[in-house]
C-alpha positions in Angstrom: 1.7 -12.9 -42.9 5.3 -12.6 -41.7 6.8 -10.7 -38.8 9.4 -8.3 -39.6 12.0 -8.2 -37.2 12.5 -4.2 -35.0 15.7 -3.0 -35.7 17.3 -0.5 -33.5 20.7 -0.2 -35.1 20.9 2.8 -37.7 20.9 0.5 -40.8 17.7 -1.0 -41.7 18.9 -4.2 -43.7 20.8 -5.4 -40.4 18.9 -7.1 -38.0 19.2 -6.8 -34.3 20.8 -9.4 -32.3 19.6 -9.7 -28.6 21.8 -8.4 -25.6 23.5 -11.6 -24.1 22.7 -9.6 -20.9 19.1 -9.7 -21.5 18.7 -13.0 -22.8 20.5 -14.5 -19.1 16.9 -14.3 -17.0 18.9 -16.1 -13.9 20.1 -14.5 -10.9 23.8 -15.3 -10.0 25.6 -16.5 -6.8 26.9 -13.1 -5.1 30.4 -13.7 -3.5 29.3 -11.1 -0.7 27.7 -12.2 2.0 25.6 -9.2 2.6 24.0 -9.6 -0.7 22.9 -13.1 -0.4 19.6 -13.8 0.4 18.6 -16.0 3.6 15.2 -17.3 4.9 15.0 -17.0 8.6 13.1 -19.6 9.0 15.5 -22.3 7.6 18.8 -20.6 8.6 20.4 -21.0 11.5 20.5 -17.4 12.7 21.6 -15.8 16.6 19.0 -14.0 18.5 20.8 -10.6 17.8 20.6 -10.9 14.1 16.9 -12.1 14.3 16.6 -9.0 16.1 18.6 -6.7 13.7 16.6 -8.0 11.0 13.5 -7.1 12.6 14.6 -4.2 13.2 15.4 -3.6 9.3 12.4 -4.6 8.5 10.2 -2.0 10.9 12.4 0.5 9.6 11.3 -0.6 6.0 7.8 -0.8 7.2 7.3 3.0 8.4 9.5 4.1 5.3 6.3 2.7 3.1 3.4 2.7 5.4 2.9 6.8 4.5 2.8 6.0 0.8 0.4 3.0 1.3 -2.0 4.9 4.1 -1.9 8.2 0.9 -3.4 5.7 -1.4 -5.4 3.8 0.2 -7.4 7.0 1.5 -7.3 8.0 -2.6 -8.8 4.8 -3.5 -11.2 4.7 -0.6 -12.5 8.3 -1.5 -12.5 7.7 -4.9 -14.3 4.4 -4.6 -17.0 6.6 -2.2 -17.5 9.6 -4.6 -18.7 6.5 -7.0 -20.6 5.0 -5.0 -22.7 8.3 -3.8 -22.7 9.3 -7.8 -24.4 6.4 -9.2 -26.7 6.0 -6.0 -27.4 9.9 -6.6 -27.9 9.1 -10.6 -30.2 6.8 -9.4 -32.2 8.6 -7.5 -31.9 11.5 -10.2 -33.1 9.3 -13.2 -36.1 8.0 -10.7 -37.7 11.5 -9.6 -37.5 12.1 -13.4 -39.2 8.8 -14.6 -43.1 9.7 -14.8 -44.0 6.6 -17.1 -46.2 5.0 -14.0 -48.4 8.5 -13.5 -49.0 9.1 -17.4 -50.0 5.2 -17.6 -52.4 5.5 -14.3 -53.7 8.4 -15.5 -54.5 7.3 -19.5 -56.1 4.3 -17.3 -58.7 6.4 -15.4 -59.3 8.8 -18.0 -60.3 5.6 -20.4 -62.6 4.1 -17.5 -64.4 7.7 -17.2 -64.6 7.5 -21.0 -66.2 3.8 -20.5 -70.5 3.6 -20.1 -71.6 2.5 -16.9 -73.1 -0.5 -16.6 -74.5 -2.0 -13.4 -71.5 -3.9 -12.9 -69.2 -0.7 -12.5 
């Protein structure tokens, strides 16, 4: 079985050639030195920017926490109502389940239904 290649040009007997710009997966060196990225661990860094950068990052931090602490109650109640569901199902199917009296019962009818011998 062969592939056929997607075209997304107009004409259908031309094939479409990759993007150079999608094909180039790695990053490049920024001149800027605000965009470069920087460990704080390795870096040798003052105590004011270790402190601006902590400061950044609460800021960062209380911009998301609303969105995470919204879906994490979602998931939690969601997670909940499932729970109680099947444990209620459970229950449900249970009460309904009367295989155990009809068998005890067929049993004592069929020992009334038996002769009574000494043993009995």
């Amino acid at each position: 079985m062969q592939r056929k290649l997607v075209t997304l040009s107009n004409d259908r007997n031309q094939p479409c050639t990759p993007c150079p710009k999608m094909a180039d997966k790695t990053p490049k060196e920024s001149s800027a030195p605000y965009a470069t990225r920087i460990d704080p661990m390795k870096a040798e860094l003052s105590n004011e920017h270790i402190h601006f950068i902590r400061q950044v990052e609460l800021q960062q931090w209380k911009k998301r926490v609303g969105t995470l602490r919204t879906r994490n109650v979602l998931t939690g109640l969601t997670i909940g109502a499932l729970v109680v569901g099947i444990y209620g199902y459970t229950f449900y199917s249970v009460s309904q389940e009367r295989i155990m009296d009809d068998l005890d019962q067929e049993a004592n009818l069929a020992r009334l239904r038996e002769p009574k011998t000494g043993a009995n």
